[in-house]
N, C-alpha and C positions, 0 to 999 in steps of 0.2 A: 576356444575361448567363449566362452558364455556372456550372452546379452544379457545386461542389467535393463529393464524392462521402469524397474522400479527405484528411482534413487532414493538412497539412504536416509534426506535429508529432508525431503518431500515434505512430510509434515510440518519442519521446521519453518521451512518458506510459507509454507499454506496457513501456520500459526500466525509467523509476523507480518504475513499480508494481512490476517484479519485483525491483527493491533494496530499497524498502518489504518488500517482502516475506519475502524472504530476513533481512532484520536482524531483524523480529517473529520468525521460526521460531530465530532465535539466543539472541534475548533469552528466549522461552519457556523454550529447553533450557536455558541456562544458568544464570537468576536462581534462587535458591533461593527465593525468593517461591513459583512454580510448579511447584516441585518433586512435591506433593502429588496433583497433578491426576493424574487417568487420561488415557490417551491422546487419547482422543475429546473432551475438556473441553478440553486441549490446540490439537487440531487446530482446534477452533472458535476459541478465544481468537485463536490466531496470525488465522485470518481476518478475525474482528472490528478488530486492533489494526492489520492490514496494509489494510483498505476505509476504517477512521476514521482513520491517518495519511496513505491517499493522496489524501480529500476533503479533510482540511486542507491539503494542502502542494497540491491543484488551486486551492482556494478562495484560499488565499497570495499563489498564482503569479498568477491571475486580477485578484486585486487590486492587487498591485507593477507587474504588466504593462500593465492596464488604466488 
């Protein structure tokens, strides 16, 4: 049997982490919620908000598919 090294799907995940991503760094700048933060409180939250909605929508996908 042959090791897959490379999953199929890779890309896909690696795309819509970086549209996760991109839409936290939107929603940061925009929301007057976060208007207050300094930059570096900032920069963290976008990460935070952009790793916990891309384990959710992994954990989702994993379940709908599965």
């Amino acid at each position: 049997m042959k090791a897959e090294l490379f999953n199929q799907y890779a890309l896909h995940w690696a795309g819509g982490f970086l549209l996760i991503y991109v839409l936290a760094q939107l929603l940061v700048a925009k929301h007057p919620r976060f208007q207050f933060l300094s930059p570096i409180q900032k920069s963290v939250l976008v990460k935070l908000i952009a790793i916990g909605g891309f384990g959710l929508a992994y954990v989702l996908v994993q379940f709908v598919i599965a």
